[in-house]
N, C-alpha and C positions, 0 to 999 in steps of 0.2 A: 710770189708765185701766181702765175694765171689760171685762168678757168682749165685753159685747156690740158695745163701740168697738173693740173689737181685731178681732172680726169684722166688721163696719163698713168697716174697714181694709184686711184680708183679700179681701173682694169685689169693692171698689173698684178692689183692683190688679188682681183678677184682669178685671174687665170696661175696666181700661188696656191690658191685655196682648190681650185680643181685637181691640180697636179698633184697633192697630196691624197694619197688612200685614205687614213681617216683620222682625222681630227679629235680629238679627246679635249673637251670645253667639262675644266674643273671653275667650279663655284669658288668665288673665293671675293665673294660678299661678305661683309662682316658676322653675318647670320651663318654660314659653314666654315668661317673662319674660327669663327667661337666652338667649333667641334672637330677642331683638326681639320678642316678641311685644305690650308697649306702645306701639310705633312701627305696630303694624297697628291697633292702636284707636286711637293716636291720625287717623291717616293715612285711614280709615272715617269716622271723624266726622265732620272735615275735606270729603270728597268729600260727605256725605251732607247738611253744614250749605251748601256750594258749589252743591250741584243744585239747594236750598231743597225737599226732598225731604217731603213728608209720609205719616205714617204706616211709616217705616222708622227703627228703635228701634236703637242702638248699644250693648252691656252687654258690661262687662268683667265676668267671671262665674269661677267657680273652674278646679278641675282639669279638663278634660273626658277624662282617660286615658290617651292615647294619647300618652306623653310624645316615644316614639322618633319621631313625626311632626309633633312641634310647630313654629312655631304654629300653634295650630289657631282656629278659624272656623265654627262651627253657626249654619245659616238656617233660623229655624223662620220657619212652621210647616212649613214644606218635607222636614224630618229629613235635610239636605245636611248635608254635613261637608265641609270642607276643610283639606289638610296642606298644611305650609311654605311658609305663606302669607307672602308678603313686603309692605312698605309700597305697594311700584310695582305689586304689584298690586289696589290698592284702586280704583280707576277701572274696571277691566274684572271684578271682583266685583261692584260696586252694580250699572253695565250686564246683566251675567248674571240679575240678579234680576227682567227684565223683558225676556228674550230668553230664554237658554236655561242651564241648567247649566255652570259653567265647570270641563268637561273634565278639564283638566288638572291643576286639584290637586283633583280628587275622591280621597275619601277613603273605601273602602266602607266602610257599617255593619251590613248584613247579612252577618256576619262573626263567627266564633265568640269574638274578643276582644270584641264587645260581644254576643252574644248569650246567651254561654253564661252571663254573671255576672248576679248576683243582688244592686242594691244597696239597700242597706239603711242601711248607713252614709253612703253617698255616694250615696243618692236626690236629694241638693239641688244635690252637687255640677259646676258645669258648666251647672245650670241656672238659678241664681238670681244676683244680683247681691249678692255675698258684706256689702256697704257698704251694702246697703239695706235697711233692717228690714222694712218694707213689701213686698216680694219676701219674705225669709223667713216674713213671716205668712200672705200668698199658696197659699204650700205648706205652710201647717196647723200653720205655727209657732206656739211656744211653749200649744200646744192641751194638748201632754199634760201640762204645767204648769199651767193652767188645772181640766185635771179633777183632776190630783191636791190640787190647793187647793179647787175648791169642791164635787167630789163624795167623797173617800175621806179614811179616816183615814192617819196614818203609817205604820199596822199592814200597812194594804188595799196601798198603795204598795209596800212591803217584801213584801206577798206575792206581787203580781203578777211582782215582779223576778226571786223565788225560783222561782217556774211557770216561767218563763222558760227559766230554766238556764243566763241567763247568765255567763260564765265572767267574768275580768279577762283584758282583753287587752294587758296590759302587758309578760306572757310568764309568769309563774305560772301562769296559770290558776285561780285561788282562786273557788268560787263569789261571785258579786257578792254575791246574797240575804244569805248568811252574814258577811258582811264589813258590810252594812247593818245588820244583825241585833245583831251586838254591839255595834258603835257605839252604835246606838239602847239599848240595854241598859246602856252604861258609862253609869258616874256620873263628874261633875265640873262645876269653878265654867261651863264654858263647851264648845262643840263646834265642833270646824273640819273643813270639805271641802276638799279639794287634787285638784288638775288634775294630773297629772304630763304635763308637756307635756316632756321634757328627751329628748327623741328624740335618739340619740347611734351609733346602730349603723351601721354602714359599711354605705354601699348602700340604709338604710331614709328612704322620706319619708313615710311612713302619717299621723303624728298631723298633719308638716306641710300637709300638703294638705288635709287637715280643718281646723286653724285656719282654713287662708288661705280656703277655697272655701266654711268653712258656720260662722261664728264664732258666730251664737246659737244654735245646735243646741247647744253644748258647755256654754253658760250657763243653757240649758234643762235638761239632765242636773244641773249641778252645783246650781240651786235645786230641784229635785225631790227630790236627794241631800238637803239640806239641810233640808227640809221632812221628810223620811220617818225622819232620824237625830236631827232635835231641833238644829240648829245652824244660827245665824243669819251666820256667817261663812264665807269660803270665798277661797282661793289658785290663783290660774291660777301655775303655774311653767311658766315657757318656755321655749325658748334661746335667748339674745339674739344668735344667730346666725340666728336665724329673723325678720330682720327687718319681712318684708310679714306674718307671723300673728300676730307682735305688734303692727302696727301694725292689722291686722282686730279684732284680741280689743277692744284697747283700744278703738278705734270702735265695735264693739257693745256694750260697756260705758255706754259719755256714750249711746247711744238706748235701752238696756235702761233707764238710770234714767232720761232723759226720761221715758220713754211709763210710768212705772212698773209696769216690771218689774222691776224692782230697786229696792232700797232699805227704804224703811218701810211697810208696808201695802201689800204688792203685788197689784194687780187688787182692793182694796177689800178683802182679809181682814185677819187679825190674824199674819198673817206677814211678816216682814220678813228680808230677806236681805243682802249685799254681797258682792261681789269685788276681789280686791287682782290687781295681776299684779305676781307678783316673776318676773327676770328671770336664767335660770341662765349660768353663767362659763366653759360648754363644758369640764366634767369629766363624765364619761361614768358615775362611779360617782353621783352626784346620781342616777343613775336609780332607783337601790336605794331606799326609801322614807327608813330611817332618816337618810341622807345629805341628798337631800332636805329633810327636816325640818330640820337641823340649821344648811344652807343659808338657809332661810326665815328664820331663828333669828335670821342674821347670822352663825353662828360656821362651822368650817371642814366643809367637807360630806365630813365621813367618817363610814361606819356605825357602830354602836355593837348592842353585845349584845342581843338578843332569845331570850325575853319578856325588859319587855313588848314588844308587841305593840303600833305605833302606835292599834289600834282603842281601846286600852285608856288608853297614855301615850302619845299623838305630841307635836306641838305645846304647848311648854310646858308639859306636863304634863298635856295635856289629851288626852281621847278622839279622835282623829283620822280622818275617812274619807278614805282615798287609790286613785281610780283614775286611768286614764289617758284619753287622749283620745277613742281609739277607745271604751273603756266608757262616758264617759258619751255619748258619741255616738250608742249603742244605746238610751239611756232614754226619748227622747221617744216615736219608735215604739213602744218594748216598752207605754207608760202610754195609747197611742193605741187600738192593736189588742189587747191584751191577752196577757198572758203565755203563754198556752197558742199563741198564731197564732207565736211568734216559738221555742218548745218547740217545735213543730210544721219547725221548718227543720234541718238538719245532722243529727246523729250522736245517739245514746241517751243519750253524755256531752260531747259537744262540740254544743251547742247555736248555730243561730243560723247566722253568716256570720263571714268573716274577712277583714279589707283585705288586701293585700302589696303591694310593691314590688317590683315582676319588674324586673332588672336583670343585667346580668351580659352572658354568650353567646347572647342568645334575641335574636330577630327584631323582638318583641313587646314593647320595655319601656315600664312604664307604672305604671299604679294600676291596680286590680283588685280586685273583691268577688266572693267565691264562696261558695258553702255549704259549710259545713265536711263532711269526709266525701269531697270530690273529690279524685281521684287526681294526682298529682305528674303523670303522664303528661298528663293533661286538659291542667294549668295549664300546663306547659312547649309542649307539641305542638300542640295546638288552641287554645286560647286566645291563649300565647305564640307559635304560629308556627312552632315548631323553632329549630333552629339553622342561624345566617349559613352561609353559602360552601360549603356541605355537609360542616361540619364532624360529627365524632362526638362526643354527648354526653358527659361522662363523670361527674357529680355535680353535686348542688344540695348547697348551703350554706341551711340554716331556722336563725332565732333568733340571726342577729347573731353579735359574736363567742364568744355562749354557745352558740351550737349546734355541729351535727355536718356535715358533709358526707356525702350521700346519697348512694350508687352507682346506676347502672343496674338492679343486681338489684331493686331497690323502690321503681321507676317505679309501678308500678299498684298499691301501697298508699294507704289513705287518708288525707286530710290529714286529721289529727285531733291533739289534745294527746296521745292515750295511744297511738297508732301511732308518734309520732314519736317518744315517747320511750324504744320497745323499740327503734327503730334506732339510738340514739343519738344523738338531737339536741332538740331542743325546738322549740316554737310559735313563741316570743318575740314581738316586737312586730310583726311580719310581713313583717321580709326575707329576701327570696330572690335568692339568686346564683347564676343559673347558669355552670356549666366543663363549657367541649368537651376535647377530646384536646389542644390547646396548654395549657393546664394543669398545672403540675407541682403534688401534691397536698401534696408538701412545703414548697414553697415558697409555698401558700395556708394553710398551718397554721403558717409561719413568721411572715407575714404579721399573722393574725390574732392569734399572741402578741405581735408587736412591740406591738400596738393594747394588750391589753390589760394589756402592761408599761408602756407611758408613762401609762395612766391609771390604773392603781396607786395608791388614798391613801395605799400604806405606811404604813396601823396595823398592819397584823398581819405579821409574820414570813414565811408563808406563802406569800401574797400577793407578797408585795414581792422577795424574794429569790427565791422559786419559779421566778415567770412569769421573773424575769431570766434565771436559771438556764436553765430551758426553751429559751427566745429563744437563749442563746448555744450552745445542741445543735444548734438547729435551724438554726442558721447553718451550723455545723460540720458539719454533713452535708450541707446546700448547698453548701458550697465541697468538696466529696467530702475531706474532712480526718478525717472521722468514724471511731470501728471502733464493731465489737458490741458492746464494754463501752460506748458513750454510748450505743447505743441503750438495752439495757436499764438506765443510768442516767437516760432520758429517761419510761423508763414507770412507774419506782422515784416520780420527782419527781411525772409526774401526779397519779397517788394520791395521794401525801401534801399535794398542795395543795387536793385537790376533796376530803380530808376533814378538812382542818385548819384552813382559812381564817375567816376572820369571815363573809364576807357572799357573795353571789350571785355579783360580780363574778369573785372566789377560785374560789369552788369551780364555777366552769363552765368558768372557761378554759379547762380541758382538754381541753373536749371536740371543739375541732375537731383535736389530736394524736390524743387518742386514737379519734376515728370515722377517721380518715384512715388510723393504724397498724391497724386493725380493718379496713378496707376496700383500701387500697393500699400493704400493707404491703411489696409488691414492688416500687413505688415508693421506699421505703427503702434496701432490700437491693441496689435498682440505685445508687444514693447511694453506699453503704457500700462495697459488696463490685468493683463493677465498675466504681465511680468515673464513672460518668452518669447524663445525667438522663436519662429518659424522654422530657419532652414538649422536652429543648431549652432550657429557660428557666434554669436556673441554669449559673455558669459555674463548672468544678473547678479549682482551683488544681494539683491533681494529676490526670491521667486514666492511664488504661495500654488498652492495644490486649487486646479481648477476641478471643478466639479461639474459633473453635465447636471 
């Protein structure tokens, strides 16, 4: 198919979409899916094929955000939103669309959770019909694929990335450009792109809501990739827990190679591409690249020493470019609008926009894009809402179980890769978990070792006996069984694991202990010394009667 069919294409829907009165975009992301919200599309349809209704369009469509209110229901062109929508009420919503507003599950949108975000990544999402390529090209898909094949070289491609600034958002933060840059520069018999789609962090569903809501946006990124590095092959790795994004990916895969966009001579050049999807076994170190690789491999997904350097030896021995969902998600805009418009958003070093999964104690749980450079206070307060029952804040948890938990005192610092990492925590792939005052912060740093002791590859010593070790302190001090010789046994073990480990998995673990001992170390010594907890949540096997 050519440029000018695919715009053809493109027009066509879009003068479908105006000729329609109005459109009803039902949620049917896995997050309104898990509350019925299949049974409101189907049940819409139903009422709308029973009326003999014309000119009223029914789309099951991606995320549209607002998960804590799902299911949700947008009647454009109206810009209406409605929450917890049920099946029974699908008769007196089609009526509403020719009477008045229905009231009662209005949902506002003039509201700082949708106004204040800036999306970029999730432009499509919510709005187009995730299974319909036709919708995706609509909204200017596969365009910056198109000009990097027939107007720029590989060089032009890779430099626009670089202007950019964009980072990897997979939680490193490694510039993209530079990551492009030596790929394209390695030598070898052959070159492979990988998707790391193995979203595994407690709390986070970033990359998932992107497969499910905009699955050619990601195949867009990875033939650009693919095109800019010199490499005609490429891997979506998944989880195969992520049932509905693997069933989207693969569905835009069979229309990306109908309509040839994929395959042999795409869009009529001398470029040719594919995608494989291999499908990951819910081990949480796969997220590490090397592991990953090894996965794909066939053989068991445990990291392995670095350098090299996948850019250099991933994939059989081959040059490999590995980002994540979210990165390649950024590529089609960045190649649309140009590298300097997309430089031009966030921070001096954190360029651009950052998804999250606000979850946790906030008001507000959902999916979210903001610019990088906004303050934890925005995200949490105005955007998120606050916190339920009027409770008191008391830490965010950023980057999964590699990160830190955030106190109150650095609420209105910036979100940024090198902010967070003086506090102690990291980016990571973009979860946030908000804790009020019920909260014990030892038992959330207990929590999070248990996690990253059961997924442990046990290659390394470090790793494998560490995190156990850790886990069985931090228990110990939970049951208030603990004295001060395990604490300071417990901060002896961090160190030695976060600098002795193999791989990323190792040496982060620490850190939601040691932000925790750095921030609510009183917390502890209420454990230890006076045998309770603070918030109430752990139970002491031993207590004794404090006395003022």
């Amino acid at each position: 198919m050519t440029p000018e069919e695919l715009r053809a294409i493109a027009q066509n829907r879009r003068i479908a979409a105006q000729e329609a009165k109005y459109r009803l975009n039902v949620c049917l992301a896995a997050g309104c899916q898990s509350c019925h919200g299949d049974t409101v599309f189907k049940a819409l349809k139903k009422e709308v094929e029973t009326r003999k209704l014309e000119g009223v369009e029914v789309r099951g469509v991606g995320c549209l955000g607002l998960c804590a209110e799902g299911p949700l229901v947008q009647v454009e062109p109206d810009g209406l939103l409605y929450q917890r929508v049920k099946a029974e009420d699908a008769s007196e919503l089609i009526e509403s669309l020719y009477t008045k507003p229905l009231a009662r599950l209005a949902c506002p949108t003039n509201v700082p959770f949708f106004t204040a975000q800036k999306p970029i990544v999730l432009e499509n999402s919510g709005r187009i019909d995730p299974e319909n390529l036709e919708d995706y090209l609509a909204a200017d898909g596969y365009e910056g694929m198109v000009k990097a094949l027939t107007e720029m070289t590989p060089a032009e491609v890779i430099a626009q990335i670089t202007a950019s600034g964009l980072r990897g958002r997979g939680g490193g933060g490694f510039p993209t450009g530079l990551k492009w840059s030596t790929v394209a520069k390695s030598q070898g018999p052959r070159k492979y792109i990988v998707c790391n789609g193995d979203e595994g962090d407690p709390g986070a569903f970033m990359d998932r809501s992107v497969l499910e809501s905009d699955p050619h946006r990601i195949l867009e990124g990875m033939i650009i990739a693919g095109y800019a590095v010199g490499a005609s092959h490429g891997y979506a790795y998944i989880r195969a827990e992520y049932p509905l994004a693997v069933k989207r990916i693969q569905g835009a895969i069979k229309q990306a190679l109908k309509a040839g966009l994929l395959g042999d001579g795409i869009c009529g050049t001398n470029f040719s591409f594919n995608i494989e999807i291999r499908l990951g076994a819910g081990a949480f170190v796969c997220g590490e690249e090397t592991a990953l690789i090894a996965s794909i491999e066939g053989k068991r997904g445990q990291p392995r020493p670095r350098p090299p350097f996948p850019a250099e030896s991933g994939l059989w021995g081959c040059p490999t470019l590995i980002n994540n969902v979210e990165t390649f998600a950024n590529i089609a805009p960045i190649l649309r609008n140009g590298g300097a418009w997309y430089a031009g958003i966030g921070t001096e070093k954190s360029k651009g926009t950052k998804v999250f999964a606000l979850a946790g104690r906030v008001n507000n749980t959902g999916l979210i894009e903001v610019p990088m450079g906004i303050s934890l206070r925005d995200i949490i307060f105005k955007i998120g809402g606050g916190i339920p029952d009027g409770k008191k804040f008391k830490a965010v948890q950023t980057g999964g179980p590699s990160g830190g938990c955030i106190p109150e005192q650095f609420l209105d610092m910036p979100v940024d890769y090198d902010s967070l990492m003086k506090v102690g925590s990291i980016m990571g792939s973009g979860g946030m978990i908000v804790m009020d005052e019920t909260s014990c912060m030892v038992d959330v740093a207990k929590y999070f070792m248990e996690f990253c002791k059961s997924e442990s590859c046990g290659k390394c010593i470090p790793c494998r006996a560490g995190t156990d070790q850790m886990h069985a302190l931090l228990a110990k001090i939970c049951s208030g069984e603990a004295t001060l010789a395990d604490l300071e046994l417990l901060e002896r073990l961090c160190d030695v694991v976060k600098h002795t480990s193999l791989c990323g998995l190792g040496q982060t673990a620490p850190n939601p202990v040691l932000s925790t001992l750095k921030y609510f170390r009183h917390e502890y010594m209420a454990h230890i010394v006076d045998k309770k907890c603070p918030a109430g949540v752990c139970k002491m096997k031993h207590s004794v009667e404090v006395h003022a």
